[in-house]
Backbone as CSV, one residue per row, in Angstrom:
resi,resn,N_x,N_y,N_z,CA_x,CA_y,CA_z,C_x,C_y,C_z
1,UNK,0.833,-1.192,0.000,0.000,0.000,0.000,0.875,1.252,0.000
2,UNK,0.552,2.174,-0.596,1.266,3.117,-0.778,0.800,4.263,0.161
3,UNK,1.115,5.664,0.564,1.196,6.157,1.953,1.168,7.574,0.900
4,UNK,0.166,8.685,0.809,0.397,9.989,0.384,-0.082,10.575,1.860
5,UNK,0.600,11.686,1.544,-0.026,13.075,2.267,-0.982,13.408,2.197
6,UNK,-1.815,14.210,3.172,-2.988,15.325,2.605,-3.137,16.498,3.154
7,UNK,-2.475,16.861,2.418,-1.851,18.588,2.877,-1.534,19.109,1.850
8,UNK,-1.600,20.895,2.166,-0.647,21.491,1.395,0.127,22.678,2.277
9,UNK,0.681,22.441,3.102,1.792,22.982,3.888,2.626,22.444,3.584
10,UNK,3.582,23.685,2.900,5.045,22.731,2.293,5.959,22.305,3.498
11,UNK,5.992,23.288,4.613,6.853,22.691,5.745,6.124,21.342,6.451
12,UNK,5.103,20.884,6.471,4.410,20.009,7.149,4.798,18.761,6.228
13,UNK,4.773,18.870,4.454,4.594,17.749,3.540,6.505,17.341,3.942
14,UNK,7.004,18.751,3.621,8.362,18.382,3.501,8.967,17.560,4.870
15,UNK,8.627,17.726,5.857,9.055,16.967,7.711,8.242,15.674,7.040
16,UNK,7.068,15.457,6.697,6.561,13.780,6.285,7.324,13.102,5.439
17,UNK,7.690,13.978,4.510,8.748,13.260,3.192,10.426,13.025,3.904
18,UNK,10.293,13.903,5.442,11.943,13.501,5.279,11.937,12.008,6.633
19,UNK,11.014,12.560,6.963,10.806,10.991,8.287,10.028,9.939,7.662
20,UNK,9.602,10.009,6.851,8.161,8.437,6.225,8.425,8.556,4.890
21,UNK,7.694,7.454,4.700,8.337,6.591,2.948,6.606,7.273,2.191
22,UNK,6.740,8.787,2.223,5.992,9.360,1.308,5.776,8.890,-0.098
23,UNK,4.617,8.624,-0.697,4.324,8.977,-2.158,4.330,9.701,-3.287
24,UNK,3.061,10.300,-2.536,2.669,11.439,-3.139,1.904,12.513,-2.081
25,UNK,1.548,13.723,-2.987,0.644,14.267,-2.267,-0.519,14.923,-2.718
26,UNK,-1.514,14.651,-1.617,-2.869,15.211,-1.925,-3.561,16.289,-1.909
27,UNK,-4.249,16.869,-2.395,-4.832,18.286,-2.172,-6.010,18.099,-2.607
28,UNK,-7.372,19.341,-1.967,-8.510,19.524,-2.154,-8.376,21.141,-2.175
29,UNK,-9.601,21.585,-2.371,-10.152,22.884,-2.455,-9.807,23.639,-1.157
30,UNK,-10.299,22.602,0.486,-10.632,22.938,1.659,-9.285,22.854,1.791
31,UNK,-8.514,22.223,1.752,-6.837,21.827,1.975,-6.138,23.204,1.646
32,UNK,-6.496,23.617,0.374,-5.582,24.702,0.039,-6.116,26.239,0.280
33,UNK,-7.406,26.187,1.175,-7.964,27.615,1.508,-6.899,27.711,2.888
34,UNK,-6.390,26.844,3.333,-5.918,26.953,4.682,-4.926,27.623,4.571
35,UNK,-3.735,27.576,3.375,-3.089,28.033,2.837,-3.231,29.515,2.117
36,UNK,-4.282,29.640,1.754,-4.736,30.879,0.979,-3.740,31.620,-0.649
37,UNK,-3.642,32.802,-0.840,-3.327,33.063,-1.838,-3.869,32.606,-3.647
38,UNK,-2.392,32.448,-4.550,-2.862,32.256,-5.286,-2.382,30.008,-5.422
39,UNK,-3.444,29.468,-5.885,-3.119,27.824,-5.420,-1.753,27.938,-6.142
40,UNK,-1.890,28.054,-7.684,-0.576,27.306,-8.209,0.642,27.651,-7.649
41,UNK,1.122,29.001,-6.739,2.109,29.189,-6.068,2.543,27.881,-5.374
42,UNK,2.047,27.934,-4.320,1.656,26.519,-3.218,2.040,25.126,-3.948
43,UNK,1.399,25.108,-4.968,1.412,23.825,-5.634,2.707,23.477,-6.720
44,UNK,3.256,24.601,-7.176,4.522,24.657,-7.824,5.656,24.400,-6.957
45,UNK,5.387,24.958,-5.816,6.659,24.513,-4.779,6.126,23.216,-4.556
46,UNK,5.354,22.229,-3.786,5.315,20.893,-3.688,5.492,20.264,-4.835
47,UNK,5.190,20.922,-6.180,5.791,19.713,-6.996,7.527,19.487,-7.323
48,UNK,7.792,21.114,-7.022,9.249,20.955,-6.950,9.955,20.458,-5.903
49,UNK,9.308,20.222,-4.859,9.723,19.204,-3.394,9.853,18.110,-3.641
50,UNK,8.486,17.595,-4.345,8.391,16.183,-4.667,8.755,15.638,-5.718
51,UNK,9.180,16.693,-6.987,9.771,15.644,-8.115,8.246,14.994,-9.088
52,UNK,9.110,13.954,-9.542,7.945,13.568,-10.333,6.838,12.902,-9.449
53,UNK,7.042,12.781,-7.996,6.190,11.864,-7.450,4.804,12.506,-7.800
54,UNK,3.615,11.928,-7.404,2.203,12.120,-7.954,1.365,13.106,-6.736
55,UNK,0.706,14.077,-7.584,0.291,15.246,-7.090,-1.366,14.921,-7.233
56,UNK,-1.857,15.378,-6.840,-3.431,14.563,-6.832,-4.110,16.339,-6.694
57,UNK,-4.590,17.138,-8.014,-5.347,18.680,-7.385,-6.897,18.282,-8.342
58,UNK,-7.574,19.218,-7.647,-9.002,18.890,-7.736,-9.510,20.565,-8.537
59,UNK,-10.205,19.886,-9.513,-10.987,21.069,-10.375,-12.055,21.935,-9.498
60,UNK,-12.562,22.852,-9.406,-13.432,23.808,-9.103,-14.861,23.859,-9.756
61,UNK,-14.546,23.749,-11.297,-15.612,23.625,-12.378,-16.762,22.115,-11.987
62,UNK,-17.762,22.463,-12.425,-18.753,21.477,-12.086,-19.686,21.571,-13.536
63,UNK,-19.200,22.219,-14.708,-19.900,21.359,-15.712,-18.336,21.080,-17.185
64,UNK,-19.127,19.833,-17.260,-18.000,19.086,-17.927,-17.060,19.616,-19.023
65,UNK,-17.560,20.322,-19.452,-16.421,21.345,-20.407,-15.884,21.642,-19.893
66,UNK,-15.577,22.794,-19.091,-15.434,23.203,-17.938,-14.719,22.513,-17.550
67,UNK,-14.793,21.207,-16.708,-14.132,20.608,-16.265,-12.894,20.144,-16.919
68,UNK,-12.941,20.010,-18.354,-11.741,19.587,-19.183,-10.615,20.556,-19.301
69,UNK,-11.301,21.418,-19.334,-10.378,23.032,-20.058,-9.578,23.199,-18.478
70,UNK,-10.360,22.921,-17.451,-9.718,22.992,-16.236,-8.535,22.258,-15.728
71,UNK,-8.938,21.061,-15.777,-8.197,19.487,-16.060,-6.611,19.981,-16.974
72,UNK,-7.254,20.199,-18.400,-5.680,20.472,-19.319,-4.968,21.505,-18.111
73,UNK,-5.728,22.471,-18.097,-4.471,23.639,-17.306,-4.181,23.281,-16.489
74,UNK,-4.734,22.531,-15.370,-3.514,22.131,-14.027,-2.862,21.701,-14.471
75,UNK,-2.562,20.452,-15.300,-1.671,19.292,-16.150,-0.458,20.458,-16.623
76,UNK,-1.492,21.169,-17.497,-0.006,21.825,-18.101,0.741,22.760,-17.070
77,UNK,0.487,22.982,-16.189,1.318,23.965,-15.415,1.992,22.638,-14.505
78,UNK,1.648,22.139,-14.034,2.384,20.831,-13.048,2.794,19.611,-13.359
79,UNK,2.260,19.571,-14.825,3.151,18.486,-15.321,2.231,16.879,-14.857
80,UNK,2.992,16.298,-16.129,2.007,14.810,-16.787,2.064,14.035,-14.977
81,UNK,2.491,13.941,-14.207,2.576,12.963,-12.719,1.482,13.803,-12.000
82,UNK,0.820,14.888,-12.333,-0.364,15.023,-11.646,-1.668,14.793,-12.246
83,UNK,-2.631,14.088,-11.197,-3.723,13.312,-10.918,-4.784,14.704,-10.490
84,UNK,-5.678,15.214,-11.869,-6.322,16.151,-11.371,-8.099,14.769,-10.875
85,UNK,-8.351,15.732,-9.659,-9.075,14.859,-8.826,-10.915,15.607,-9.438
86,UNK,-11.767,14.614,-9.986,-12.521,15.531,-10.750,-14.198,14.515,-9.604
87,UNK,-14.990,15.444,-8.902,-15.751,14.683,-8.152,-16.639,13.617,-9.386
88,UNK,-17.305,12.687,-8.393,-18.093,11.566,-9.206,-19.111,11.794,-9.146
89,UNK,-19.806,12.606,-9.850,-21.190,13.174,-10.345,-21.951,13.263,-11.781
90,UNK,-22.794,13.493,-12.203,-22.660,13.458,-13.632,-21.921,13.845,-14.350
91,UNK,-21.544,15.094,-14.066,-20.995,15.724,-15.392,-19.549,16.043,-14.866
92,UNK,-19.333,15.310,-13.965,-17.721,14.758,-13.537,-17.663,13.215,-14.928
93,UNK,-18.498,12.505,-14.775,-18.311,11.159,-15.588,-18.373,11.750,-17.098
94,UNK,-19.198,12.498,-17.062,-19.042,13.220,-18.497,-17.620,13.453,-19.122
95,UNK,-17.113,14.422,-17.972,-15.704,15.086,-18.372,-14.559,13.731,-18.237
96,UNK,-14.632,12.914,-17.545,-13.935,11.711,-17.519,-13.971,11.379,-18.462
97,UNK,-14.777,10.881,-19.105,-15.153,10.391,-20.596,-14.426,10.936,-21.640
98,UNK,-14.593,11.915,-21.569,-14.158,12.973,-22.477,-12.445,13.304,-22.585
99,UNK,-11.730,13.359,-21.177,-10.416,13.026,-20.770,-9.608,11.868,-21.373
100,UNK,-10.753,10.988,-20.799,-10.649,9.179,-21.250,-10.165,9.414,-22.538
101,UNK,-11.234,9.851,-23.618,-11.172,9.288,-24.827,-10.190,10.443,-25.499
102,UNK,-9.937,12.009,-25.359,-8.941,12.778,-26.265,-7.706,12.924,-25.622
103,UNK,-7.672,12.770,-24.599,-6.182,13.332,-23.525,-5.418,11.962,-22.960
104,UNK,-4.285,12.377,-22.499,-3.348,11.587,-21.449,-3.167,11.735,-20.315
105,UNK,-4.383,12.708,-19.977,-4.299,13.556,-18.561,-4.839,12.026,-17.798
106,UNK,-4.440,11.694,-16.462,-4.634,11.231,-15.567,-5.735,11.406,-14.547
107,UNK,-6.741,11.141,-14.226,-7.789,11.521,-13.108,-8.051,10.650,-12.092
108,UNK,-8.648,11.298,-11.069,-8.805,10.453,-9.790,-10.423,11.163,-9.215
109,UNK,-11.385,9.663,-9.241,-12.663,10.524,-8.953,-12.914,10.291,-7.599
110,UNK,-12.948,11.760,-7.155,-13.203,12.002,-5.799,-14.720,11.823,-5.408
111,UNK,-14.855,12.172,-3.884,-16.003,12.000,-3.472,-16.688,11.155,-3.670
112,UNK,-15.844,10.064,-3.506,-16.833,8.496,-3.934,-17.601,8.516,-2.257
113,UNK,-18.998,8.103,-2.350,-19.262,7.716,-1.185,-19.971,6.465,-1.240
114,UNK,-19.922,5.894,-2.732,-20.828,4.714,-2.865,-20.158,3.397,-3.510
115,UNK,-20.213,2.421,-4.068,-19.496,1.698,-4.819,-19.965,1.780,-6.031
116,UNK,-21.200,2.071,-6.934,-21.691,2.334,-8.078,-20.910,3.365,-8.018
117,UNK,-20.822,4.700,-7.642,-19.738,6.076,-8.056,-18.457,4.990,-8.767
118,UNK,-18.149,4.338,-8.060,-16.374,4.058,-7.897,-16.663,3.437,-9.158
119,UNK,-17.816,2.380,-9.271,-17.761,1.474,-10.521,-17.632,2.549,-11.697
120,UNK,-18.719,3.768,-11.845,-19.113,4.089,-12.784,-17.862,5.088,-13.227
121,UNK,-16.838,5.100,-12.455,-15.541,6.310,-12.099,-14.589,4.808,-13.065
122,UNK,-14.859,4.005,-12.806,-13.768,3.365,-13.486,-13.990,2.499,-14.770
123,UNK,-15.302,2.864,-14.692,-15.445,2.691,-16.318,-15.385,3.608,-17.312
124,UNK,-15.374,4.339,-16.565,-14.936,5.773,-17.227,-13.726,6.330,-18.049
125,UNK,-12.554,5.168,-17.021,-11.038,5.584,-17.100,-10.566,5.897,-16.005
126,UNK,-10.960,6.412,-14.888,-10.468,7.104,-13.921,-9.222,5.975,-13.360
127,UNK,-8.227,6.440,-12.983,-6.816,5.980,-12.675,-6.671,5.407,-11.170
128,UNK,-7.649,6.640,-10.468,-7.995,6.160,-8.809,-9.462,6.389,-8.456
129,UNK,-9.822,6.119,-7.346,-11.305,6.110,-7.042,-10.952,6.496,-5.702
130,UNK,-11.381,7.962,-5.453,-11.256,7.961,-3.867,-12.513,7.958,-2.746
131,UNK,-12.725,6.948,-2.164,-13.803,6.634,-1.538,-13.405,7.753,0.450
132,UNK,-14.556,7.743,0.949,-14.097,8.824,2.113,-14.558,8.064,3.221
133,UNK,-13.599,7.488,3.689,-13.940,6.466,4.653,-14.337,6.952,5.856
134,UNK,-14.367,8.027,6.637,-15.140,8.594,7.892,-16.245,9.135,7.390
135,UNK,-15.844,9.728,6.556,-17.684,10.767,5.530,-18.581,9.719,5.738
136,UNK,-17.847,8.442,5.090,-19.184,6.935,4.685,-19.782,6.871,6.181
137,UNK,-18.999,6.836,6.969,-19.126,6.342,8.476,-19.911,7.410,9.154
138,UNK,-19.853,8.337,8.469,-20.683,9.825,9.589,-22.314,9.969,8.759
139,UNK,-22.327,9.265,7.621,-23.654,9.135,7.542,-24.587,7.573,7.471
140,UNK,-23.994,6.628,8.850,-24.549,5.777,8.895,-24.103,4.650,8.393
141,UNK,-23.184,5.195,7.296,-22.776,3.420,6.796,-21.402,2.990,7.251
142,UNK,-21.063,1.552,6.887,-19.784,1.406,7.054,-18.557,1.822,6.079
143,UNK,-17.896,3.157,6.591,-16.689,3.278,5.318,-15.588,2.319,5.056
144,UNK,-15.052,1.164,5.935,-14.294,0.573,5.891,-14.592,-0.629,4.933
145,UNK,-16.137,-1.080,5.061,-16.430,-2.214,4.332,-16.971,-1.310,2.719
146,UNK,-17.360,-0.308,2.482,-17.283,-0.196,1.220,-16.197,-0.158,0.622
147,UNK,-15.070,0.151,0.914,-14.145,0.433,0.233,-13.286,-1.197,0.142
148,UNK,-13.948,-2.081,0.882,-12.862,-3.525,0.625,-14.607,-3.873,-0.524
149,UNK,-15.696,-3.470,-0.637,-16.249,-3.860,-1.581,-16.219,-3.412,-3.088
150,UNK,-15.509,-2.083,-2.667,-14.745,-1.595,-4.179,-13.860,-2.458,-4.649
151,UNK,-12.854,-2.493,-3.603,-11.799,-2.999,-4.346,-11.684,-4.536,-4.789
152,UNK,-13.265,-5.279,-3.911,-13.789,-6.280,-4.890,-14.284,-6.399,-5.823
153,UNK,-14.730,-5.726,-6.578,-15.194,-5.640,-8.004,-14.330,-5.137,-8.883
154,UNK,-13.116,-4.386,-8.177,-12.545,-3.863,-8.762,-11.722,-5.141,-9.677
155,UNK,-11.170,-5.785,-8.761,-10.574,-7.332,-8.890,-11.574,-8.355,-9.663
156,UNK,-12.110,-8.845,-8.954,-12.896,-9.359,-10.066,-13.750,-9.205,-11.494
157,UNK,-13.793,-7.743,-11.722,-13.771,-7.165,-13.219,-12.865,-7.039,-14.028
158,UNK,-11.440,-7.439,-13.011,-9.695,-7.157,-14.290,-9.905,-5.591,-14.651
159,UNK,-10.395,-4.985,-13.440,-10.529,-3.583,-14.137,-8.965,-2.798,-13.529
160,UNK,-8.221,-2.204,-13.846,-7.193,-1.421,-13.455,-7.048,-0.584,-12.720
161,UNK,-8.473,0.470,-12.149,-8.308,1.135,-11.303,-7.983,1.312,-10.176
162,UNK,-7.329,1.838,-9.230,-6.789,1.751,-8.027,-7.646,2.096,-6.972
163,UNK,-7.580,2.165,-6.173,-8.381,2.869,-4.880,-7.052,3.952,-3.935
164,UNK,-7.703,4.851,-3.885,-7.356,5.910,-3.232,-7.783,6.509,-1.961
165,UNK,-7.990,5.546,-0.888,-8.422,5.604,0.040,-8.324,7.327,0.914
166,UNK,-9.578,8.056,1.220,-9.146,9.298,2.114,-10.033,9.606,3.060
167,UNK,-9.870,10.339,4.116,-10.905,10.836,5.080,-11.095,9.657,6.333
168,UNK,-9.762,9.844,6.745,-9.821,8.923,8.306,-10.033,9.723,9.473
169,UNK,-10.563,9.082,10.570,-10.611,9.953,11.874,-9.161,9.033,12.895
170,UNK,-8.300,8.085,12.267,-8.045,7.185,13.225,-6.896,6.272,12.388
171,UNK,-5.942,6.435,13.166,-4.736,5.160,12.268,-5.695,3.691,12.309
172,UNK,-6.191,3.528,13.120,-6.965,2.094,12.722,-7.547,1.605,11.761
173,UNK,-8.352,2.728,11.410,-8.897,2.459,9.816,-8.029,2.229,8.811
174,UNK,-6.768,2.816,8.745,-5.557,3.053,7.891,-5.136,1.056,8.240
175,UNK,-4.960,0.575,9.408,-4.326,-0.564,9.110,-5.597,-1.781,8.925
176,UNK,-6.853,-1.396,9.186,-7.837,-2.288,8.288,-7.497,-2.157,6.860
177,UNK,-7.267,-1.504,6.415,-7.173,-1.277,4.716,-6.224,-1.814,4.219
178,UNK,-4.814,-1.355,5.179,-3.196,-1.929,5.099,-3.501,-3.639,4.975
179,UNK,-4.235,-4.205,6.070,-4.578,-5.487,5.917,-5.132,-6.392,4.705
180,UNK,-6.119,-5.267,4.501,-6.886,-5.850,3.461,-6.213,-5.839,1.481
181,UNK,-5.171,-4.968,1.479,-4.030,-4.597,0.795,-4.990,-3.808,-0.214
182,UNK,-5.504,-2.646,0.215,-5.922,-0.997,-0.496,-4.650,-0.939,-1.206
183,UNK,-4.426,-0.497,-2.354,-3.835,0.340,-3.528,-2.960,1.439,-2.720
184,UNK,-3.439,2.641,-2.401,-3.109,3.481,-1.491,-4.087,4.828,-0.353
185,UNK,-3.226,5.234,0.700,-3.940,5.861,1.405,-3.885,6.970,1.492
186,UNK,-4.440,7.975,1.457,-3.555,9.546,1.913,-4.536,10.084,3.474
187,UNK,-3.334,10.635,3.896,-3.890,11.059,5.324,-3.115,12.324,5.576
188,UNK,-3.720,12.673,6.663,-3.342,14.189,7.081,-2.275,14.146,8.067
189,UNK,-1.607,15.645,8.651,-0.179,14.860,9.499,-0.223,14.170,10.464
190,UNK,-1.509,14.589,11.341,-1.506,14.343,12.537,-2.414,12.841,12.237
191,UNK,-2.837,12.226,11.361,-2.614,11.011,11.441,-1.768,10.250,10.903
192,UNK,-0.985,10.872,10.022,0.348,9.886,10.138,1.007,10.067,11.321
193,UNK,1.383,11.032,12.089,1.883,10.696,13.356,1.246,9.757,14.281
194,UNK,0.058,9.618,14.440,-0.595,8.495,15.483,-0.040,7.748,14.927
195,UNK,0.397,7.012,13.451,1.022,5.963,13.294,1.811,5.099,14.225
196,UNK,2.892,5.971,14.495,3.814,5.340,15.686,4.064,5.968,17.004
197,UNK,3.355,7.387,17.013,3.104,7.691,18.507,2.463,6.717,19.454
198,UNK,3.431,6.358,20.376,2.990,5.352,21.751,4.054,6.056,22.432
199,UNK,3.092,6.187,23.741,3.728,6.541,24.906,4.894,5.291,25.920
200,UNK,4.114,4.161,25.136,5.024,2.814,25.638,6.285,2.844,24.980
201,UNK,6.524,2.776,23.627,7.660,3.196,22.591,8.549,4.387,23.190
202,UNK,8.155,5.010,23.404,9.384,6.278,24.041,9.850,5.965,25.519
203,UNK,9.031,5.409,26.663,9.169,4.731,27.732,10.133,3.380,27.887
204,UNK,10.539,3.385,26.725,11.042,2.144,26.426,12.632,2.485,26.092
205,UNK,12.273,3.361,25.198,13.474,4.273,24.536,14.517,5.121,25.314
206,UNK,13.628,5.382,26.637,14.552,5.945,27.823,14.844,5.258,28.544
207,UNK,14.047,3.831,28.642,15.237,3.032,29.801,16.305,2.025,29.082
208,UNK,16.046,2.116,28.325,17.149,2.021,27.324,18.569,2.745,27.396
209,UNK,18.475,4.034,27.043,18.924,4.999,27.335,19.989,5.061,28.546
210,UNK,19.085,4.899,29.667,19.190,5.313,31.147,20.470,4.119,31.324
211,UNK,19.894,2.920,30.920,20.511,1.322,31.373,21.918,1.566,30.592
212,UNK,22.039,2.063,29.376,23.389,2.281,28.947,24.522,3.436,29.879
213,UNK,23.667,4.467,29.984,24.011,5.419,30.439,24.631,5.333,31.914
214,UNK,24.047,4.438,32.635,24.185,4.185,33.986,25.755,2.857,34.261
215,UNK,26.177,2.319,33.385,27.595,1.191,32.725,28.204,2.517,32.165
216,UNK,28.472,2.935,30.840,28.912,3.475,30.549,29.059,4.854,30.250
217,UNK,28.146,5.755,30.961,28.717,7.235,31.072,27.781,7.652,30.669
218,UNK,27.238,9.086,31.011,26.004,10.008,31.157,26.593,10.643,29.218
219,UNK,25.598,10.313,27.935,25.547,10.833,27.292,26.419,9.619,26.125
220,UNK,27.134,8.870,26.430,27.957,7.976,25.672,26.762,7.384,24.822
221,UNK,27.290,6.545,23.849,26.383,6.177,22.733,27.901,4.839,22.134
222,UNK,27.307,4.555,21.546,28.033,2.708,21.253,28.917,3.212,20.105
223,UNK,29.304,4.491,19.747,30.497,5.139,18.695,31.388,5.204,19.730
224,UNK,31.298,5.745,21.113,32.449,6.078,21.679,33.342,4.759,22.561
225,UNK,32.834,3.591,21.860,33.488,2.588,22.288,34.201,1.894,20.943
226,UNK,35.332,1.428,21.033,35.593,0.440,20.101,35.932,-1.112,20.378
């Protein structure tokens, strides 16, 4: 499973990319108001952080022309490794279609909250399907089990699309998915940090510490021996 960001704080993406085995990174509309200004600023520096890795930005436009003419211009300003994220609505499948069949542009249909979206997103062409696994869960259903029912049909149709798992409240959900072997996940910082924040892990790490320290000298470390 692969591990993106979902941010657009370049100091926040850049500390994830230098401690964790980053992907890519993700962005929304709400993501980049936090940030403010003009987006492509913001977004020109993370792609120059990240290289060719995969940039995932989301159109504004909501009718399908529109949506294309939108689609080409992020592409052309950020280049063929970004994944413009186009929601799964009608005239999102429209513009998919339309992507699908004249362009090489790449898409990822957001706002899946159903498994027909995801189906109808990847018959489309769409590259990823991002289903919102707490959204599913905050209106009653289970987000964890739709998204292992995507990625069953996904499999058993030989269809290519990936799943793009987003919208956790909780590293737990992240290692149901890890289990179930999701495509990839993107999360925000402060849940990639719950990743390995334990208070037992650092408690551990100091008597460690302490037990060396207490034999061989306040501050020594296993270089200053040969």
């Amino acid at each position: 499973m692969r591990l993106l960001i979902d941010n657009a704080q370049v100091e926040l993406i850049n500390k994830a990319y230098e401690f964790y085995p980053i992907s890519g990174v993700t962005t929304n509309p709400t993501i980049l108001s936090k940030v403010g200004g003009n987006p492509f600023e913001i977004l020109r520096q993370i792609r120059e952080m990240i290289g060719e890795e995969e940039m995932h930005v989301q159109v504004i436009s909501t009718k399908a022309d529109e949506i294309v003419e939108e689609a080409k211009h992020i592409v052309n300003i950020l280049g063929r490794e970004t994944f413009v994220k186009i929601p799964a609505i009608d005239e999102g499948f429209k513009a998919m279609k339309i992507l699908s069949y004249t362009t090489e542009i790449s898409f990822t249909a957001t706002a899946v909250y159903t498994t027909m979206q995801a189906f109808i997103a990847a018959e489309c062409g769409a590259a990823y399907v991002a289903p919102y696994v707490n959204r599913i869960d905050n209106l009653g259903y289970n987000g964890i089990e739709v998204v292992k029912q995507i990625k069953n049909f996904l499999i058993n149709n030989g269809m290519e699309t990936e799943i793009l798992a987003a919208s956790f409240k909780n590293s737990q959900q992240v290692v149901e998915l890890l289990e179930y072997g999701i495509d990839a996940v993107t999360v925000a910082p402060d849940i990639l940090k719950n990743f390995v924040k334990n208070a037992a892990v650092d408690s551990a790490i100091e008597d460690f510490i302490s037990d060396f320290e207490s034999f061989a000298g306040e501050g020594k470390t296993m270089k200053d021996f040969k």
